[in-house]
N, C-alpha and C positions, 0 to 999 in steps of 0.2 A: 506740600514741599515744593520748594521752588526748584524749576530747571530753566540752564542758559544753554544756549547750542553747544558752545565749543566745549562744554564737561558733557552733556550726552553723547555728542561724537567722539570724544573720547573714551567713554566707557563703554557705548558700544561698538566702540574699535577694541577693546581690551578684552569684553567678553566674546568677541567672532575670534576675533585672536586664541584664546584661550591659553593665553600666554604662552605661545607656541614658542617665537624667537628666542633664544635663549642663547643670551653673548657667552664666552670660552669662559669669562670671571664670572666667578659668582656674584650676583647684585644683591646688595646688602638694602634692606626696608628700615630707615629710621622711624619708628611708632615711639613717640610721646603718649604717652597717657595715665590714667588715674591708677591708685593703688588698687581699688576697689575693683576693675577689671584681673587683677594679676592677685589679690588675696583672696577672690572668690574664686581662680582658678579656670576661668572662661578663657583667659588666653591657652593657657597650656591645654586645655581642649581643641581649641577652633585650629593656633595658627600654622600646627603640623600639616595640615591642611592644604595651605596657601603657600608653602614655603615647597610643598612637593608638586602644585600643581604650577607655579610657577618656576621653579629651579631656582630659590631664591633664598638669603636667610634674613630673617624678620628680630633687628637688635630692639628691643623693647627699655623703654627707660617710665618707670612705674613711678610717678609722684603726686601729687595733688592737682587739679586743676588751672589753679592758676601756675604754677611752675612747667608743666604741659606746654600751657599757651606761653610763658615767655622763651620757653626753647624753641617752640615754633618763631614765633617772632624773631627770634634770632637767625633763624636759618637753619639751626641745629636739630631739626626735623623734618624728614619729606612727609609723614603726616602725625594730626594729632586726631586721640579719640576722648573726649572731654565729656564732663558734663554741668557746667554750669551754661545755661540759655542766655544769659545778657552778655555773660562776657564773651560768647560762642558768636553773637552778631557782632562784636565790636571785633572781633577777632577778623571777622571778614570787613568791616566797614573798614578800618583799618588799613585794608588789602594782605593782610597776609595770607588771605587766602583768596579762592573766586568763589567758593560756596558752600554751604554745609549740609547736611544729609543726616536725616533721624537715622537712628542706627538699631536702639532699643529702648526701654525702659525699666524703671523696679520703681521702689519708693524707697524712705527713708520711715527707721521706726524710732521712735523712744523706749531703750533697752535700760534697766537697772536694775539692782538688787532685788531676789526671789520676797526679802523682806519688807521691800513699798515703804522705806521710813516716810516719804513725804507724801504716799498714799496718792498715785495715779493711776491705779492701777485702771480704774472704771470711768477714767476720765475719756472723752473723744479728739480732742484736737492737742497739738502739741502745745501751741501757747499756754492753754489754763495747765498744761503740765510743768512748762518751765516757771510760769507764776509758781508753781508751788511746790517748787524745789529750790527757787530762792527762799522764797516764806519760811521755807524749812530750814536754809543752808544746809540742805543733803549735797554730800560731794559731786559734784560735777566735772567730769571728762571732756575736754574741746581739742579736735583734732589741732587748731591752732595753727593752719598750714597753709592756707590759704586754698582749699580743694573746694570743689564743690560742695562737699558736704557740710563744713565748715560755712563754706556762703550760702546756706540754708539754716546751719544752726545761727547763725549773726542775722539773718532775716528776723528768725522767731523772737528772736532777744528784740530786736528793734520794733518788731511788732508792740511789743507791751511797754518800748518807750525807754528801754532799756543798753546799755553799752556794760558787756561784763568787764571786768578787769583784774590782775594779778593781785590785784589789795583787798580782792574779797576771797579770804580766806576756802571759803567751798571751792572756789572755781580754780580750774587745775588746764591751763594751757598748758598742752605738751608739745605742738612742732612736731608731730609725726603722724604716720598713715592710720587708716582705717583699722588695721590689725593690729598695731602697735597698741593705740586707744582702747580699743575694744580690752586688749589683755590688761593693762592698767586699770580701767574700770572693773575687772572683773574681780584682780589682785584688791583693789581696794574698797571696792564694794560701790561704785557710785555709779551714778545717770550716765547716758551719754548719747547722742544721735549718729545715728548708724544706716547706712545702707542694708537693707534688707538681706542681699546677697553673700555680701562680707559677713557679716552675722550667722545667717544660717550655717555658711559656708565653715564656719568656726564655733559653732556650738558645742560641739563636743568638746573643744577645751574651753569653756568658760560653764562651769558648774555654778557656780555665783548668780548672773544672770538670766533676766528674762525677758521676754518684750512685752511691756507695758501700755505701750500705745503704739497702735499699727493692728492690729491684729493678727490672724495666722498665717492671712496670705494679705497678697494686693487688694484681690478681691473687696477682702473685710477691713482695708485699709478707709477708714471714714472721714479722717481728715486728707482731701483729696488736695492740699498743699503741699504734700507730703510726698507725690510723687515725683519723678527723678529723671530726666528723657538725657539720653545719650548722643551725643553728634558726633560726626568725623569729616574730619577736609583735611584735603591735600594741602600741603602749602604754595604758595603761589611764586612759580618760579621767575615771572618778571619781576619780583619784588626781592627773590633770592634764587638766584642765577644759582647755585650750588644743589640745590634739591634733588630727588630723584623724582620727579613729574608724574612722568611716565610710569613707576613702577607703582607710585602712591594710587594713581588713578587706575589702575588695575586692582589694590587692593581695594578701594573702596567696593569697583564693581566686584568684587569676588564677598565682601562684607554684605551685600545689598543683597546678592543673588537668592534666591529662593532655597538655596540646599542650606549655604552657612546660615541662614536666618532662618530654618526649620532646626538647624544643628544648635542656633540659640536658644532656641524656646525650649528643646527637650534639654540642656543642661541642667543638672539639677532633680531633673521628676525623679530620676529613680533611687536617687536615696534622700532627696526630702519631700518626696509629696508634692512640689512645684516648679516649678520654672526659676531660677536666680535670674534672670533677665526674660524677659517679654518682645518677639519681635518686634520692629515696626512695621513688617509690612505681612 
């Protein structure tokens, strides 16, 4: 992971700090970021946290990937937490930001119908999966939002040389989050690609559903294209004068620090058996 001076001096001003200063206003934290962070629940665990150790409140605006990053680019966010990797460097190439920071990771699984009409169940990799759910025209679910996930399932599709579109009757863009999808897929019985987290995290309502490829955990996860790395950066206040800097670069070190990132890895173990996200560090 890269470091430039003037963000380790400032995070390690923030964590000596320990967010002591504390103005008479409350300072509000604009966090852009993915659904799949807020459907899995890993916000509502960690940011109580951060918001009492700072004296701060943390407005969350939960969208897809790419709509994250164009709030950031606007200015409309002191930080974002994303997970698509190219557009995460173009995001900093750009300058809206000065750097990014692994934050965690999961994967992504291929979750459908308990019934296999297109029979992947035994398959290993997503492509020969999505091969043969077209083959089949078994219904297919695409978040359609532009999120990360989303630019992973349009990966797989292009992998096999493929562009889906609204005229193929199976395929089912919907323009909504991870959870929206997943419940659609489940009401209708079709495929769909899913963050692992979101998934578990929502198993109990989708009785329909199962993961098909991915297997139980990351671990047995085989197709290792499948996994999913999460970033976060400040936005970059010469580039938008409006941000809060300062409070963003305190969350990140409080995100990084070793308590919230043991707090990430146990999310999860005790009522599914694993981690919903995987520290980075």
């Amino acid at each position: 992971m890269r470091t430039r001076s003037f963000v380790t001096v400032a995070i390690a001003a923030a964590i000596l700090s320990g967010c002591a200063a504390q103005p008479t206003e409350t300072p509000v934290l604009r966090l852009a970021t993915t659904t799949s962070t807020q459907d899995s629940g890993l916000l509502d665990a960690i940011l109580p946290g951060f918001e009492t150790d700072c004296g701060c409140r943390v407005d969350v605006v939960a969208v897809g990937t790419g709509q994250a990053l164009e709030i950031g680019a606007k200015g409309d966010a002191d930080v974002v937490l994303v997970h698509a990797r190219k557009s995460e460097d173009k995001f900093v190439a750009d300058g809206h930001a000065r750097e990014r920071f692994d934050v965690m990771v999961n994967d992504f699984v291929v979750v459908g119908p308990k019934d296999d009409p297109a029979r992947i169940g035994s398959m290993r990799l997503a492509t020969d999966a999505f091969q043969a759910i077209m083959d089949t025209q078994a219904p297919f679910a695409s978040r359609g939002d532009k999120s990360g996930t989303h630019s992973k399932e349009l990966s797989v599709w292009s992998s096999l040389g493929i562009t889906p579109t609204q005229d193929m009757a199976w395929y089912n863009s919907l323009g909504q989050g991870m959870g929206e999808t997943l419940t659609f897929a489940n009401e209708q019985r079709a495929y769909t690609l899913a963050d692992r987290g979101t998934y578990l995290s929502m198993s109990d309502k989708l009785s329909n559903l199962t993961i098909l490829v991915g297997g139980s955990n990351l671990a047995e996860n085989r197709d290792k294209a499948l996994l999913n790395p999460y970033g976060v950066m400040a936005v970059n206040p010469d580039v938008h004068p409006g941000v809060n800097f300062e409070l963003a670069t305190q969350f990140i070190a409080w995100l990084l620090s070793p308590a919230t990132q043991a707090s990430i890895g146990a999310y999860g173990v005790d009522k599914y058996g694993q981690p919903l996200f995987y520290p980075a560090k």
